[in-house]
C-alpha positions in Angstrom: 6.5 116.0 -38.5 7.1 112.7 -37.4 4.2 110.9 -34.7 5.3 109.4 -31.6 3.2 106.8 -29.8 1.7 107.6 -25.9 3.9 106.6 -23.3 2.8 105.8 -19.7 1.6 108.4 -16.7 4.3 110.1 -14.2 3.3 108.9 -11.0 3.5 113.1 -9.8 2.2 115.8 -12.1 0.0 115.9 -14.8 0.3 112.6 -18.2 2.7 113.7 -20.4 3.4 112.0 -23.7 6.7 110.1 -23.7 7.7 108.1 -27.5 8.5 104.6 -26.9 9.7 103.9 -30.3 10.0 105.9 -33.8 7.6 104.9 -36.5 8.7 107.1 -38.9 12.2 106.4 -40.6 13.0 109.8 -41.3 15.0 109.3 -37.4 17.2 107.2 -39.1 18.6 109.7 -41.0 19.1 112.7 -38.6 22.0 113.3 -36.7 22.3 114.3 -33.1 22.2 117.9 -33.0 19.2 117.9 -35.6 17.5 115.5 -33.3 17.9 117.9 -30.5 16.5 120.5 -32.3 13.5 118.4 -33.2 12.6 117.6 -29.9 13.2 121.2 -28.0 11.0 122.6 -31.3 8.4 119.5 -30.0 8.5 120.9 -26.2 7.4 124.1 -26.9 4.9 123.6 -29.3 3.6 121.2 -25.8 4.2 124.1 -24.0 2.6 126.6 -26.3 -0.5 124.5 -26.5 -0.7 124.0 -22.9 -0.5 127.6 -22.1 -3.3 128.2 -24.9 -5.2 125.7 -23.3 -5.0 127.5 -19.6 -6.2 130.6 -21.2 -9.6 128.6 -22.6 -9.8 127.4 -19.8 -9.9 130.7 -17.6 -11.8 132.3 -20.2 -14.5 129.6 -20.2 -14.7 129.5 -16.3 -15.2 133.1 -16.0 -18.0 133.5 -18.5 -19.5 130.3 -16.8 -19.0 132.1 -13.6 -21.0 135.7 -15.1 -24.1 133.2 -16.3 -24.2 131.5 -13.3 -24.6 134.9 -11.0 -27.3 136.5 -13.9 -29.2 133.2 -13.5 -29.3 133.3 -9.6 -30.4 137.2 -10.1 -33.0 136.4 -12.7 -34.6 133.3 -10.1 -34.8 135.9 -7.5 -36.4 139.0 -9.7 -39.2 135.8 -10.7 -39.4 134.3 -7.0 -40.7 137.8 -6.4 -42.8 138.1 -9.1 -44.5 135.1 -8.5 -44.9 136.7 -4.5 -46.3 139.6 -5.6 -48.7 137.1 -8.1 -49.6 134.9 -4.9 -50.0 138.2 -2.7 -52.7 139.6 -6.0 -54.4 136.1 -6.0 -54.6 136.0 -2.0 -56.4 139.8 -2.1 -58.8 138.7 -4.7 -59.4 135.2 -2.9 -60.7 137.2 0.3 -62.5 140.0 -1.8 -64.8 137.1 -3.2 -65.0 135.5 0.1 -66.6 138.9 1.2 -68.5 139.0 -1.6 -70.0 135.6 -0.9 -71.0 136.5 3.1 -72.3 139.5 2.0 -74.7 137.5 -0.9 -75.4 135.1 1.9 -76.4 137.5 4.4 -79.1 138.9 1.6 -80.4 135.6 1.0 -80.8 135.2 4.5 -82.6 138.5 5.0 -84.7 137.7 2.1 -85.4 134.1 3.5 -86.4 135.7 6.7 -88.7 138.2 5.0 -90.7 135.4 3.1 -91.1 133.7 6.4 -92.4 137.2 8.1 -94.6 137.4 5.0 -96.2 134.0 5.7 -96.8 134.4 9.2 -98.4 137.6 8.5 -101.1 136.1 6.0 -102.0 133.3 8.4 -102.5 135.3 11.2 -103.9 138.2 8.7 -107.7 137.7 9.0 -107.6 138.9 12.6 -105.3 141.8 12.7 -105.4 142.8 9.0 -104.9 146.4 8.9 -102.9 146.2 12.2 -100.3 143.0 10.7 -100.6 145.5 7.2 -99.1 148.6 8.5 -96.8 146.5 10.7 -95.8 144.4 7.6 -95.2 146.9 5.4 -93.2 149.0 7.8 -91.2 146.1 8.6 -91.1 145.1 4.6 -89.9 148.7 3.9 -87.4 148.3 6.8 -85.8 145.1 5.6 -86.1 146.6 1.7 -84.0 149.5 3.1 -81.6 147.4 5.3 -81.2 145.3 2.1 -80.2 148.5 -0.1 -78.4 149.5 2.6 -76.0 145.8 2.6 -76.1 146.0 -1.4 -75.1 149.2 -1.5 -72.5 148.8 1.4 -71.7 145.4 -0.7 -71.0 147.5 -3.8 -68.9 150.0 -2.3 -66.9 147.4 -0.2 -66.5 145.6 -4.2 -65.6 148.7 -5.6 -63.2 149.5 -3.0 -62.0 146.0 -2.9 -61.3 146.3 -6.9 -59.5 149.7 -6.5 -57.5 148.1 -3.8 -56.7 145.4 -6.0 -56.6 147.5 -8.8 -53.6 149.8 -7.4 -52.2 146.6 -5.7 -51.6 145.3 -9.4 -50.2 148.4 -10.7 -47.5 148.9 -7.9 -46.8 145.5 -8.4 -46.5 145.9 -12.0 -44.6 149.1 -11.4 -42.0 147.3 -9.0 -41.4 144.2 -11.7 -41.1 147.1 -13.8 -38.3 148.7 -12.1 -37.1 145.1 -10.8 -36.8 144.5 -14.8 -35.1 147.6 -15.5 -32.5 147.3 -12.9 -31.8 143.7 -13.9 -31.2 145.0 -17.7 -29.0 147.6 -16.4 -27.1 145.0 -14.2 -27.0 142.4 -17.4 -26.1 144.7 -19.5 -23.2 146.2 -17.3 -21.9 142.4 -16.9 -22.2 141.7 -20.6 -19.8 144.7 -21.1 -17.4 143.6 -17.9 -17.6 140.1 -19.9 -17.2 141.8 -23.3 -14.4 143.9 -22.0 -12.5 141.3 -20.3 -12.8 138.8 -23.2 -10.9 141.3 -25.2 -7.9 142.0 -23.3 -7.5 138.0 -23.2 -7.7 137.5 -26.8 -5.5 140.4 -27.2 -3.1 138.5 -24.6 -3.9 135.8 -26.7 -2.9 137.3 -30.2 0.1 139.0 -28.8 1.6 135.8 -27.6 0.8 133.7 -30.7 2.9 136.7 -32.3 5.9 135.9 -30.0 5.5 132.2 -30.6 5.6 132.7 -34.3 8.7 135.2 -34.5 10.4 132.5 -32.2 9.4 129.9 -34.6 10.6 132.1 -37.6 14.2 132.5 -35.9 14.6 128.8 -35.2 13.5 128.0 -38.7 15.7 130.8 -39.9 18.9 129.4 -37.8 18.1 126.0 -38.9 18.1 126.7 -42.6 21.4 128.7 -42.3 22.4 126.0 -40.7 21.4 123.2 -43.5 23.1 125.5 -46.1 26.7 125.7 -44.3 26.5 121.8 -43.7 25.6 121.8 -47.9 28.3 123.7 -48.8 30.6 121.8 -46.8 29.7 118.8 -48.1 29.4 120.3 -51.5 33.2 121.8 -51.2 34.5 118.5 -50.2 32.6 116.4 -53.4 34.2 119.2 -55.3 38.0 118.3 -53.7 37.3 115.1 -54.0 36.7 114.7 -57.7 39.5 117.4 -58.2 41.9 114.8 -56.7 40.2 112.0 -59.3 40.7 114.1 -62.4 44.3 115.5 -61.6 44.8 112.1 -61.4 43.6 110.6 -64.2 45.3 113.9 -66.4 48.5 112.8 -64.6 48.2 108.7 -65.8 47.0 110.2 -69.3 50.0 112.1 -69.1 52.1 109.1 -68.4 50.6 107.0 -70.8 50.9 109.1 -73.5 54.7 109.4 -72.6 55.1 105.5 -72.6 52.6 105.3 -76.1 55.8 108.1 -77.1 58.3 106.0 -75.5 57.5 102.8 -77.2 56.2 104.4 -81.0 60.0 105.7 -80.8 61.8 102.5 -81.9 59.0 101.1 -84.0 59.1 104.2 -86.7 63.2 103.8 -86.9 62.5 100.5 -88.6 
């Protein structure tokens, strides 16, 4: 098929391609009406493509469209995750906070004791038995209290740690479930995308169809058509040279008469 250089842009609408001059010579050698032919066949193959092009077009926007809206759905499903992460780390934060006032608080009561215990063996001497009793009460007092905080301290740990145990497993539980419902949701959009994608190509494939059987009948029509024009011409060649040999048999004729006519008197003599 013959190229045609880019013309310029249409002020209104879209660039179209407008030939400026032929650089093929075949032009030469068409006549109107095949020429008029060429270029509807050339508008719409430019309209077929355009119309193709439209339907990529659509197609590509709406998958573009169906990642677009899983992405947003899959930020929000890890925004929450990453909540529920900061909630976990913010629960064990203030569990080893506790932790740490509790140690303090022993240290302290220890402290205090070795202090008690000093005071006791520089005032001993005078109030031995007295300051004895006393400090062992008191020792035994403060040795309870402090079984008392590390067994209150272990409890409050091991409740902390449940706590923090179940708060990890109904968080896991609700990504879980956050995780299933997105795979249900992805996968019910893969077969809306799937399903959708389909019905164009079958569009798609039923309109190439059309464009082909149209393309067929033209080149059908236009092949009847070269054939009539051939044997046209061919029946007028055929005339033609008819005329040019009834002719010729006609002057043989005649100048085998006139050979006759004048070997006549030369074979008298």
């Amino acid at each position: 098929m013959p190229k045609k250089k880019k013309g310029g842009k249409k002020k209104k609408g879209k660039a179209e391609e407008l030939p400026e001059e032929t650089t093929d010579p075949l032009y030469d050698t068409m006549d109107k009406r095949t020429l008029e032919q060429v270029v509807m066949m050339l508008r719409q193959q430019l309209a077929k493509a355009r119309l193709e092009r439209n339907y990529v077009q659509l197609e590509r926007d709406t998958t573009q469209t169906f990642f677009d809206i899983t992405k947003s759905e899959v930020g929000e499903v890890e925004l929450a995750a990453l909540a529920k992460e900061r909630e976990m780390e913010l629960l064990d934060d203030n569990h080893r906070t506790e932790v740490r006032v509790y140690i303090q608080k022993v240290r302290h009561l220890e402290y205090e004791h070795t202090q008690n215990a000093k005071r006791v063996r520089q005032t001993g001497e005078e109030h031995v038995v007295d300051e004895d009793a006393d400090h062992e009460g008191r020792d035994a007092g403060l040795r309870r209290q402090k079984r008392g905080l590390r067994a209150g301290l272990r409890e409050r740990q091991a409740a902390n740690e449940a706590e923090v145990t179940a708060l990890r497993a109904a968080s896991a539980k609700s990504l879980s479930k956050l995780r299933e419902q997105f795979g249900t949701s992805l996968r019910a959009l893969e077969q809306r995308s799937e399903a959708q994608v389909g019905e164009l190509r079958g569009d798609l494939l039923l309109q190439r169809k059309v464009a082909v059987h149209e393309i067929e009948e033209r080149k059908n029509l236009h092949i009847r058509s070269l054939m009539d024009n051939h044997a046209e011409a061919f029946a007028q060649v055929q005339d033609y040279y008819n005329d040019i040999t009834r002719d010729n048999l006609r002057l043989i004729g005649e100048l085998k008469e006139e050979v006759v006519d004048k070997v006549r008197p030369l074979a008298r003599y």
